[in-house]
C-alpha positions as CSV (number, residue, x, y, z in Angstrom):
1,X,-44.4,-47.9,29.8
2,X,-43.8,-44.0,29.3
3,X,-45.0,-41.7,32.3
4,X,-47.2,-40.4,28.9
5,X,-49.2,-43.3,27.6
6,X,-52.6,-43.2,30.1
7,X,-55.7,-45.3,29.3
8,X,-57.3,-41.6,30.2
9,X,-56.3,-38.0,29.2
10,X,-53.3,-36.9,30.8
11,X,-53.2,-33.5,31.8
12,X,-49.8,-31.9,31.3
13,X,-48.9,-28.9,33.6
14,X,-46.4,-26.4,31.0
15,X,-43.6,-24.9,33.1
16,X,-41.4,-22.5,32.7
17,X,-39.0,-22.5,35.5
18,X,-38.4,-24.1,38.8
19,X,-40.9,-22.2,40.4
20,X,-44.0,-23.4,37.8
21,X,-42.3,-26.9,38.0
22,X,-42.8,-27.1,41.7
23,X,-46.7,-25.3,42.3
24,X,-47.6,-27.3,39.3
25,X,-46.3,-30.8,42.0
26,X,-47.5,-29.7,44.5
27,X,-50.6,-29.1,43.3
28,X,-50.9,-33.2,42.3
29,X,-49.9,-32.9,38.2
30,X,-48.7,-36.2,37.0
31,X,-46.0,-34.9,34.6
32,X,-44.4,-31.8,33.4
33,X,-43.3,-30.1,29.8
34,X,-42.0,-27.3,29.2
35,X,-43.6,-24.5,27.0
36,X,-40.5,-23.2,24.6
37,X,-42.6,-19.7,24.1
38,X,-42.9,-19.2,28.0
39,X,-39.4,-20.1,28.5
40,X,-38.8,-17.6,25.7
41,X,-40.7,-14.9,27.0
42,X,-39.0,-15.4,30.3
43,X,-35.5,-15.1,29.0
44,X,-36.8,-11.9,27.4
45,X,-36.8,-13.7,23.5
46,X,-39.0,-14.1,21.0
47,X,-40.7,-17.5,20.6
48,X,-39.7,-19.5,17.2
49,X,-35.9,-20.8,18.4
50,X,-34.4,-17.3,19.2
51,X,-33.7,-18.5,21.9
52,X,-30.1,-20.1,22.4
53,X,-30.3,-24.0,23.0
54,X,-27.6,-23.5,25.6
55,X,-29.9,-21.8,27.8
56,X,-32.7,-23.6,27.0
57,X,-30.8,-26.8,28.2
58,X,-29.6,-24.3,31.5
59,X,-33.6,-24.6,32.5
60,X,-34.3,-27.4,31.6
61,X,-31.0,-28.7,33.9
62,X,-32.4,-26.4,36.4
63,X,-36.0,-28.5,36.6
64,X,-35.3,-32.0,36.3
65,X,-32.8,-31.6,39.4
66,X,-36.0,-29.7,41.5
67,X,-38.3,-32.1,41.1
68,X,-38.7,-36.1,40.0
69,X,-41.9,-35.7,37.8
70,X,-41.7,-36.8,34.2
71,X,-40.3,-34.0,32.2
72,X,-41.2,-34.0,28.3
73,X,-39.1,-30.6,26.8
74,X,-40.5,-28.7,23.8
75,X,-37.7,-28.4,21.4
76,X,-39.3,-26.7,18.5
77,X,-38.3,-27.6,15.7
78,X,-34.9,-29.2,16.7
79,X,-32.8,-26.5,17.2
80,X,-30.6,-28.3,14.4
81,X,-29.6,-27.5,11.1
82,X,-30.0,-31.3,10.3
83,X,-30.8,-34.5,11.8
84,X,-27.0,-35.2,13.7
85,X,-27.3,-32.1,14.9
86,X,-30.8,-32.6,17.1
87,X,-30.1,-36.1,18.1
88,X,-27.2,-34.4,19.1
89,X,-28.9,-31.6,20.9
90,X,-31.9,-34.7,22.3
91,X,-29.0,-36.5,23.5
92,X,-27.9,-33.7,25.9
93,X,-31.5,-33.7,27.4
94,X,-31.8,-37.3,27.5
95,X,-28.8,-36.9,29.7
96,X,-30.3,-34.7,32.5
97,X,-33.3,-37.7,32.5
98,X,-36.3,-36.1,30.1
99,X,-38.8,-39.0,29.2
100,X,-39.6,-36.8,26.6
101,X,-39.6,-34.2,23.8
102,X,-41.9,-32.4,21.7
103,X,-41.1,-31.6,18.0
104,X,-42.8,-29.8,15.7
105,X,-43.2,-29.5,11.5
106,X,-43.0,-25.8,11.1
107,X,-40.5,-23.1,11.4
108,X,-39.9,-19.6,12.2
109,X,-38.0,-17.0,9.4
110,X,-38.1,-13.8,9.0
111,X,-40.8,-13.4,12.1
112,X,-43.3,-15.4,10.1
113,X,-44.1,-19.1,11.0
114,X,-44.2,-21.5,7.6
115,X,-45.1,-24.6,7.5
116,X,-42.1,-27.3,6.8
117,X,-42.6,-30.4,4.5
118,X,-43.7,-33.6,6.5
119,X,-41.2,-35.7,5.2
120,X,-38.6,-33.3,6.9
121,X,-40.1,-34.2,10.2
122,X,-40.7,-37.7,9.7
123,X,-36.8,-38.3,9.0
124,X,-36.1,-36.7,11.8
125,X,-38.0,-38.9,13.9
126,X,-36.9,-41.6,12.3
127,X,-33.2,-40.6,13.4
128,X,-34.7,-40.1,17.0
129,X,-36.5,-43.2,17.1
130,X,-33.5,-44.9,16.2
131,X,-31.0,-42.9,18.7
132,X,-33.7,-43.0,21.7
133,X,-36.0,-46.0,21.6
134,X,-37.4,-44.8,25.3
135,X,-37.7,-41.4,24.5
136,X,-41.4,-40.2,24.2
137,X,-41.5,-38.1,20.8
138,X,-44.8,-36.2,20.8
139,X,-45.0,-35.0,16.9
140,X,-46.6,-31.6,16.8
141,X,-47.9,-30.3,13.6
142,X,-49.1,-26.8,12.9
143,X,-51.9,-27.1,10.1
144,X,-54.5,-25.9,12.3
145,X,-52.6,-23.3,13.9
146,X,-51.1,-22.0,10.7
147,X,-55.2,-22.0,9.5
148,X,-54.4,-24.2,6.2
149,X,-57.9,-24.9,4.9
150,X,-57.3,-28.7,4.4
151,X,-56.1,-28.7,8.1
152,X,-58.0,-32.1,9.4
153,X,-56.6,-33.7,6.2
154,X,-53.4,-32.8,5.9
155,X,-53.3,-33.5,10.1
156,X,-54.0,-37.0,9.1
157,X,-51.6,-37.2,6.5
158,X,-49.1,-36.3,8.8
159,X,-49.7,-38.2,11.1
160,X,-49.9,-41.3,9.9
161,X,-46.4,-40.6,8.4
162,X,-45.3,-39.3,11.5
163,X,-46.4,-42.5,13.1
164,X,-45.0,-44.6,10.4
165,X,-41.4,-42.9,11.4
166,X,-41.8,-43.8,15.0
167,X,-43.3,-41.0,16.8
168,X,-45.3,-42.0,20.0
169,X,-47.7,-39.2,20.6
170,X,-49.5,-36.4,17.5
171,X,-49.9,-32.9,18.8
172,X,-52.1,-31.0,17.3
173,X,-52.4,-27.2,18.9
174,X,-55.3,-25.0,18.1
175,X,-57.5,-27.7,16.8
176,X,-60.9,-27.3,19.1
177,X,-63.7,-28.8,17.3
178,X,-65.1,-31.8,18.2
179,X,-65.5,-33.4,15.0
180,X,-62.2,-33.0,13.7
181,X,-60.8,-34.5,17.0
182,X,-62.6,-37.1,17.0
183,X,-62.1,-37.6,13.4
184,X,-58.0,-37.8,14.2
185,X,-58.2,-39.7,17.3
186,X,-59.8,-42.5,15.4
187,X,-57.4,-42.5,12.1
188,X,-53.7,-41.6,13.3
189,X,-52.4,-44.6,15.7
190,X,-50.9,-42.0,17.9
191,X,-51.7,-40.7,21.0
192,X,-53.5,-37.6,20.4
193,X,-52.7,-34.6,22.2
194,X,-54.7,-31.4,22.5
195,X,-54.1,-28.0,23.8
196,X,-55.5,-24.8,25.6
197,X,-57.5,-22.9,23.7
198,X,-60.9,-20.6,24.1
199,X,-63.3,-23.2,22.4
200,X,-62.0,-26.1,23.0
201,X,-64.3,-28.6,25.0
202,X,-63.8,-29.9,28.6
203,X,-61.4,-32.8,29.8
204,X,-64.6,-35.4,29.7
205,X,-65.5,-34.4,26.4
206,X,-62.2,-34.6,25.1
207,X,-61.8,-37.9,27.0
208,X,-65.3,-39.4,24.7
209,X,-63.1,-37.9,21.4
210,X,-60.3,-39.9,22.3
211,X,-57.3,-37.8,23.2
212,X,-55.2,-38.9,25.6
213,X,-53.1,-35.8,26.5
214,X,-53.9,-31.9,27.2
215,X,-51.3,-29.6,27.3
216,X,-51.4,-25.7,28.2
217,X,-49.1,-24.0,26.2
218,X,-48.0,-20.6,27.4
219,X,-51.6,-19.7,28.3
220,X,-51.0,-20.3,32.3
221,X,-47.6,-18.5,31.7
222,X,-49.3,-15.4,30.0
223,X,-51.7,-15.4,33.0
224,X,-49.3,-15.2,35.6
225,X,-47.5,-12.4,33.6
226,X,-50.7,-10.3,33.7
227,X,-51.3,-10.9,37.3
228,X,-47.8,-9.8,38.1
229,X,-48.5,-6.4,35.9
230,X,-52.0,-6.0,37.7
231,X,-50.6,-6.6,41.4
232,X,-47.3,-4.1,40.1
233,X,-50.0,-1.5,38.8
234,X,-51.8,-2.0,41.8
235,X,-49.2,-1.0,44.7
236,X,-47.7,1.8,42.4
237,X,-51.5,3.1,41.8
238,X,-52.8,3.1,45.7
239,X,-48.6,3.9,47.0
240,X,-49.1,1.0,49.5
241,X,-48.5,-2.8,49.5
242,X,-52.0,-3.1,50.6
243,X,-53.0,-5.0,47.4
244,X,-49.9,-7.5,48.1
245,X,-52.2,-8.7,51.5
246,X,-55.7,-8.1,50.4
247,X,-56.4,-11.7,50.4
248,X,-54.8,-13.0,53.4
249,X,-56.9,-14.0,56.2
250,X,-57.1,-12.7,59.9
């Protein structure tokens, strides 16, 4: 069975490097994927597959040999200008030992995010399906983060094609209200699959709706950025690494 079917709510830890990949083991996560807009932001490039796959693959590489937890990597889009080119791109991954990847029906151009037609997703999952019958394909779709008014609709529309095609898991980001996750948990056979947001309820909650995985996105990644820049600010403002050693105990 994949590390990413659970009877309860798997709680994903989204890392960026080998660093994250390693606090988030040590501190007892089950299983790992990687958030493609921290990884961006690390390598200093906007999110939306600016970022070269060959250095995407270079972390990637770089996690999988640090530690032995279930790696899902978030691929966008596909990182493909057609299907033999991301089972060509998946097959590289699958190589390095990912139990996973997460795919997703929109797209980047020009700097603004548009939503793709489901069908374009669902062949592609098809082709996956086909090329990697272990592989864990979480299908994300973006009709609640692109704020389409028919989003809980058209999310089970997709779904259920995307389900139809072979995908194993439905992620849906931005989607926080307990009625409309419960509404998709019980009408896409897929494993449903949350993330961060402000609103969105707590693990036990979200457990009762029926989702069965919770990612973070680059929210813990954005975090640790603004801590840096507050400890940085810090020992510039007061000229002393006091700040560095404030909480260490004597």
């Amino acid at each position: 069975m994949s590390p990413f079917f659970s009877a309860t709510p798997l709680l994903l830890a989204n890392a960026w490097d080998v660093p994250s990949a390693l606090a988030a083991e040590k501190a007892g996560y089950q299983a790992i994927g990687t958030s493609s807009a921290a990884i961006a932001a690390m390598l200093g490039y906007a999110d939306g597959e600016q970022m070269p796959f060959e250095e995407l693959l270079l972390v990637v590489r770089r996690i999988r040999a640090s530690t032995a937890l279930p790696l899902s990597v978030d691929i966008e889009a596909g990182y493909g200008v057609d299907n033999a080119h991301v089972v060509a791109n998946v097959a590289r991954l699958a190589a390095l030992g990912v139990a996973g990847i997460n795919i997703e029906d929109s797209r980047v151009a020009d700097g603004r995010r548009e939503l793709l037609p489901a069908a374009q997703l669902a062949e592609r999952l098809a082709a996956l399906r086909s090329a990697f019958p272990q592989l864990f394909l979480n299908a994300r779709t973006d009709t609640f983060l692109l704020g389409l008014p028919n989003a809980l609709q058209e999310s089970i529309a997709r779904g259920r094609q995307y389900a139809a095609a072979g995908a194993d898991g439905l992620f849906v980001p931005c989607m926080t209200a307990p009625g409309d996750i419960g509404e998709l948990a019980r009408t896409v056979p897929l494993a449903l699959n949350v993330m961060c947001m402000p609103q969105l309820p707590g693990f036990a909650t979200l457990a009762q709706l029926g989702v069965r995985r919770i990612s973070m996105g680059n929210f813990v990644h954005a975090a640790a950025t603004e801590q840096l820049r507050r400890m940085l600010d810090a020992i510039r403002s007061q000229q002393s690494f006091a700040p560095l050693f404030a909480d260490e105990t004597h």
